[in-house]
Each structure stands twice: as structure tokens, then as C-alpha cells.
C-alpha positions in Angstrom: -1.7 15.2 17.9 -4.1 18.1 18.2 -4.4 18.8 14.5 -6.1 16.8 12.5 -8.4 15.9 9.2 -10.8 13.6 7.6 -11.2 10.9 5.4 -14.4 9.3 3.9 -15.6 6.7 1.9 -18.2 8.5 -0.2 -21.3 7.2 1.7 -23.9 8.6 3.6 -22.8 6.4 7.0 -18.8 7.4 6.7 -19.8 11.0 5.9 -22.3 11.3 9.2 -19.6 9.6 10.9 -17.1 12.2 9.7 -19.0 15.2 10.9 -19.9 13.9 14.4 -16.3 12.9 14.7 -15.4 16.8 13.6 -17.8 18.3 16.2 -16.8 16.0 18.7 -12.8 16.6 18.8 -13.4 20.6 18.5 -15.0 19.9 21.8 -12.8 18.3 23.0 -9.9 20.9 21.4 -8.5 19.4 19.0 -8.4 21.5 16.0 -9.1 21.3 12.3 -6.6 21.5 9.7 -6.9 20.6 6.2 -3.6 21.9 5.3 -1.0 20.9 7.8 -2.9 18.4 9.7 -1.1 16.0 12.0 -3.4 13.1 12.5 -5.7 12.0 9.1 -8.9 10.5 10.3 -10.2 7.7 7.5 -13.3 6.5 8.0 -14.3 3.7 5.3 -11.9 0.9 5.0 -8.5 -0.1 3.9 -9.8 1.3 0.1 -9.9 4.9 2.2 -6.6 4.6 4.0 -5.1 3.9 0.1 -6.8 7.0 -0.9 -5.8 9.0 1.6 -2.3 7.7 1.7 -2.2 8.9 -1.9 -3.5 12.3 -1.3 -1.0 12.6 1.6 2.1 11.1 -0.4 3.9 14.7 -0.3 3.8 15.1 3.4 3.7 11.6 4.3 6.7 11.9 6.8 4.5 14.5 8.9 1.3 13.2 9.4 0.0 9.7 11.2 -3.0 7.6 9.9 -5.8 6.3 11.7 -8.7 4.4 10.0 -12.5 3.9 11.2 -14.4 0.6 9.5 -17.9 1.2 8.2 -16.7 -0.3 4.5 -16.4 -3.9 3.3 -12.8 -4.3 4.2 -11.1 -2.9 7.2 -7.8 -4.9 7.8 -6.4 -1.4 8.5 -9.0 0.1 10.5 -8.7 0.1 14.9 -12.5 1.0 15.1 -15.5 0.0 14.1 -18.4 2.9 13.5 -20.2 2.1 16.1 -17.4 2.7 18.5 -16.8 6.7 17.4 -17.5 7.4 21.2 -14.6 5.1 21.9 -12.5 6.7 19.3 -13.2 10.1 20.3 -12.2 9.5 24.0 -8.8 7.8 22.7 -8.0 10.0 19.9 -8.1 13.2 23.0 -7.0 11.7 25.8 -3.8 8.8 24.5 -0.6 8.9 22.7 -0.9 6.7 20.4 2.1 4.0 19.7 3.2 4.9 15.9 3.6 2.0 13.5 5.6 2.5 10.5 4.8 1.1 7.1 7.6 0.1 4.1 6.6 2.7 1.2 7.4 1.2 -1.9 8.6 3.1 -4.8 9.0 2.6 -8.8 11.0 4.7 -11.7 9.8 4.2 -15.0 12.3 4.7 -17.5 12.0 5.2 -21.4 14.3 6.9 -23.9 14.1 10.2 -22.7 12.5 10.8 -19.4 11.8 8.7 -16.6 9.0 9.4 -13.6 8.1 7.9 -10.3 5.3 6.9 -8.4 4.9 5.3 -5.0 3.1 2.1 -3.1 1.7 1.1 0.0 0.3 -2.3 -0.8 2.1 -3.1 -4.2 3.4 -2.0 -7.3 3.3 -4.8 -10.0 3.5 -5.2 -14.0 0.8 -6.8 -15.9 0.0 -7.5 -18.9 -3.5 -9.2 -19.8 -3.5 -8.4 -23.8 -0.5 -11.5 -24.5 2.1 -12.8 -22.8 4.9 -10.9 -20.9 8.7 -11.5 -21.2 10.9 -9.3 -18.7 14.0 -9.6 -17.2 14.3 -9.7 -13.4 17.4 -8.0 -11.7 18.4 -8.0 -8.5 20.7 -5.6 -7.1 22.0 -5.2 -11.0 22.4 -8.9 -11.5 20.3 -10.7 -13.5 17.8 -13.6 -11.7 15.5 -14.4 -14.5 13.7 -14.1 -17.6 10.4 -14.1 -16.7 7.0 -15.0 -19.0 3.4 -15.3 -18.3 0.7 -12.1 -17.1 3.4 -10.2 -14.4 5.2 -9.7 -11.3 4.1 -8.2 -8.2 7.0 -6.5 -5.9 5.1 -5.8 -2.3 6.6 -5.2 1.6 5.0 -6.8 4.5 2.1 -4.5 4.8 1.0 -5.3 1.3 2.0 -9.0 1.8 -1.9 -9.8 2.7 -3.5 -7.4 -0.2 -3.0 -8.6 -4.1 0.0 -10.4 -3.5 -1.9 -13.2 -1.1 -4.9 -13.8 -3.8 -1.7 -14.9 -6.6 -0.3 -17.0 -3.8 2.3 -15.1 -2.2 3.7 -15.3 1.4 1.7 -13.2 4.3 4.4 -11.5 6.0 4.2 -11.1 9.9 4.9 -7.5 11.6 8.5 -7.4 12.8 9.6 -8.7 9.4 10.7 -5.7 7.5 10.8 -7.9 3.8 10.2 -7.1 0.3 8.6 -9.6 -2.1 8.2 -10.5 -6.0 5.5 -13.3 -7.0 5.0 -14.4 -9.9 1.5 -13.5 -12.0 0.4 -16.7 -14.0 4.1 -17.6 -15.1 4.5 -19.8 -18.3 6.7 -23.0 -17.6 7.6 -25.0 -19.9 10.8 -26.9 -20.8 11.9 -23.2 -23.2 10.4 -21.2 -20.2 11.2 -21.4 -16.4 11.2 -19.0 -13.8 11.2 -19.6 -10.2 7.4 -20.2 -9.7 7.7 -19.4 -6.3 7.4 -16.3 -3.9 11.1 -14.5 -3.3 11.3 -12.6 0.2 14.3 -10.2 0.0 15.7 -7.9 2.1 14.3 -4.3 2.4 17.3 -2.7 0.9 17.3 -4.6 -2.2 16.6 -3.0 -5.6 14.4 -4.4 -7.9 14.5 -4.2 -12.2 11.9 -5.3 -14.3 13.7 -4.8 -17.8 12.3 -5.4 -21.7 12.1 -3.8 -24.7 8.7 -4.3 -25.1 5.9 -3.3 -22.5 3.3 -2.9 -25.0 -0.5 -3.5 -23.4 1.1 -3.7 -20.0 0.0 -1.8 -17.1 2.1 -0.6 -13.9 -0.5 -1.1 -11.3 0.2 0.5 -8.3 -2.5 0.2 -5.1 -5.4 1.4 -6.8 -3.9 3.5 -9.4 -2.4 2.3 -12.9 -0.6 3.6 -15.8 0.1 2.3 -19.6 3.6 1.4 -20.3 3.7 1.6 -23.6 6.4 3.4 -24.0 8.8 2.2 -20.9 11.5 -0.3 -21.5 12.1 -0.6 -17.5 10.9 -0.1 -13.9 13.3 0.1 -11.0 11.6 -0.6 -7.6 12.8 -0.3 -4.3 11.7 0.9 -0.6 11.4 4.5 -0.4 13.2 6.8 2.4 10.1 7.4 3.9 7.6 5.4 5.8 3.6 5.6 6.3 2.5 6.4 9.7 0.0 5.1 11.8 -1.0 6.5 15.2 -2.6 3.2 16.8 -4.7 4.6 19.7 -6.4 1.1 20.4 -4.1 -1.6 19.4 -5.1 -4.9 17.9 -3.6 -8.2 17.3 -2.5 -9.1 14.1 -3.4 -12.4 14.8 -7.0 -11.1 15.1 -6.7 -9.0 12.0 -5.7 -12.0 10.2 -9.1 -14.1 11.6 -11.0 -11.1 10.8 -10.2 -11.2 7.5 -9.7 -14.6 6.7 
């Protein structure tokens, strides 16, 4: 990967950090690209990664990832910033091991256009104005119909993000799953749903269906849109995968202590 770009947070540390990291790898030649780059360089935290995922969406399949953490958060990152030395020796002298991450997608569909948008943590339905009926499908067949604030649909990358703080199952590397869980669900002898996280397999396709989203947001990562006018969402995984180039690898295990 001698092509490459970068990533920052916004602040004055992840900028510095940025530029020293640019000078650095020219020495070392490597070479700048902004347009076609191979290898995006995010120095932040896992907020920064999202960003840059997003940014990246349309050539997703050719580049890798690789995040620095100077931010609040850095589940994602392999480096800490005041290990650039470090990263600068691995990022010109190793072949990094490429991890691939489940890209989710959702089509929005209303009476006479539909558009997508895709996910790397979660994409999930919400509705905070009144409560939310929807009908759940799986594969085409009807599971449920759901009531309460939402569902969340996440992989296992996204399995320790949103979906963990409204009780959801963490998901271990190795286990290529999908997920729903639930977002305060009514229950109640006239309303039941399954109150409980569902792991499915990748492949499965996922309808949230009603004739009413009024108020309701489609959240997806950081990024949301009204769906007033939408009557249903399909989600499902997409054909391709994000990328990370993992120079200096590190236990999950120890990314899970680190962060919780």
C-alpha cells in the first residue's frame, strides 16, 4: 500500500498528528493521494473511521482503513498518538493482514421512488415523537408486529456500538451474524414481540413495513433521515465489505477490556 490519505478528527492534536504522519511516509516513499488512495489513515477515534467510511462509501472495495486514537473512543483504532513513530515504521515496512467488515445496507421505499443508504455500525428505525407499530419480515415471511421506540438491525462489527447500550448481543470476530433488537418494545397482553435479541444469518433479508412512519427517523451510524414519507425499509448485507489493513494487530479480548 504505497498510496495513501488522511483522516482527522477536527482538533489541533489529530491535525499535528496528521501532518507529521504525511511528512514522515513521503520519506519514507509512500505517496499522497487524495483521489485514488489505497490506504486511508484516520487519526481520531472510531467517530473518524465512521466518517471516513462514509466519505469512502463509493470506492469502498479499493481502499483499506487504518485508524490512530487521540479521541474519546477508539475501539477501532491499532495506535495510540503517541506511538506515530511505531505506526510510521509499520505502515512502510509490513503487509498488513486485511480484516473485512459486514456493510450493511437499507432501501427505503415509498409510492414512487425508493433510495438507499449504507451502514457500518447500524441502521435502525426510531421513533421518539409516539409509539411505533411495524411489521417485521424475515426473508418475506412475517415474524412480528412490533410496538414501542424502534428496531436496530446491526452485523458483528456494530454488535458493540448502539446495539450493546439497548441490550443486544456483542458478537465475537469469526461470527459473520446479523442482528435486530428491539428499542423500548411495548408488552402487554394486546402487544408482544419477542423482547429479545435475534442473531440471523448474514444472508438474511430484513423488512421493517407500516403504513405510517410519521416522526420516525432512519438512523444510520451517525447520519439520519425523516421517514415521513416511507411505508418500508428492506435491509440486508451489502456485496461489499470495509477494509481494514491491521499493521499491528490487537486482541479483541483486549479491545473489549479497553472499552469496557
Amino acid at each position: 500500500m504505497k498510496r495513501f490519505t488522511t483522516v482527522n478528527r477536527g482538533d489541533d492534536a489529530s491535525r499535528i498528528a496528521c501532518t507529521y504522519i504525511h511528512k514522515e511516509l513521503i520519506k519514507r516513499g509512500l505517496t499522497p493521494d487524495q483521489e485514488t488512495p489505497e490506504l486511508i489513515i484516520c487519526v481520531g477515534g472510531d467517530g473518524t473511521l465512521l466518517k471516513a467510511f462514509h466519505e469512502w462509501i463509493d470506492r469502498i472495495d479499493r481502499v483499506a482503513f487504518v485508524g490512530i486514537h487521540s479521541g474519546t473512543l477508539g475501539f477501532s483504532t491499532d495506535y495510540t498518538i503517541d506511538q506515530l513513530d511505531h505506526f510510521i515504521d509499520d505502515v512502510s515496512t509490513k503487509t498488513p493482514k486485511i480484516e473485512h467488515k459486514r456493510i450493511l445496507e437499507a432501501v427505503c421505499y415509498n409510492d414512487s421512488k425508493s433510495f438507499t443508504v449504507h451502514a457500518l455500525n447500524e441502521i435502525r428505525v426510531e421513533n421518539i415523537v409516539k409509539t411505533q407499530e411495524m411489521d417485521v419480515f424475515i426473508d418475506n415471511e412475517l415474524f412480528e408486529t412490533f410496538r414501542g421506540n424502534g428496531m436496530c438491525v446491526s452485523g458483528q462489527y456494530g454488535s458493540t456500538a448502539y446495539n450493546r447500550s439497548i441490550g443486544g448481543a456483542v458478537i465475537f470476530p469469526g461470527l459473520d451474524l446479523l442482528q435486530i433488537t428491539e428499542i423500548s418494545g411495548i408488552h402487554h397482553r394486546h402487544a408482544r414481540s419477542l423482547d429479545s435479541p435475534l442473531i440471523l444469518a448474514p444472508e438474511t433479508e430484513i423488512k421493517l413495513a407500516h403504513s405510517d412512519f410519521e416522526h420516525a427517523l432512519l438512523c444510520y451510524d451517525h447520519l439520519h433521515i425523516h421517514l415521513d414519507s416511507i411505508h418500508a425499509i428492506e435491509i440486508s448485507s451489502y456485496k461489499k465489505t470495509m477494509r481494514f489493513a491491521r499493521f499491528n494487530e490487537i486482541a479483541h479480548i483486549d479491545r473489549l477490556n479497553a472499552l469496557f
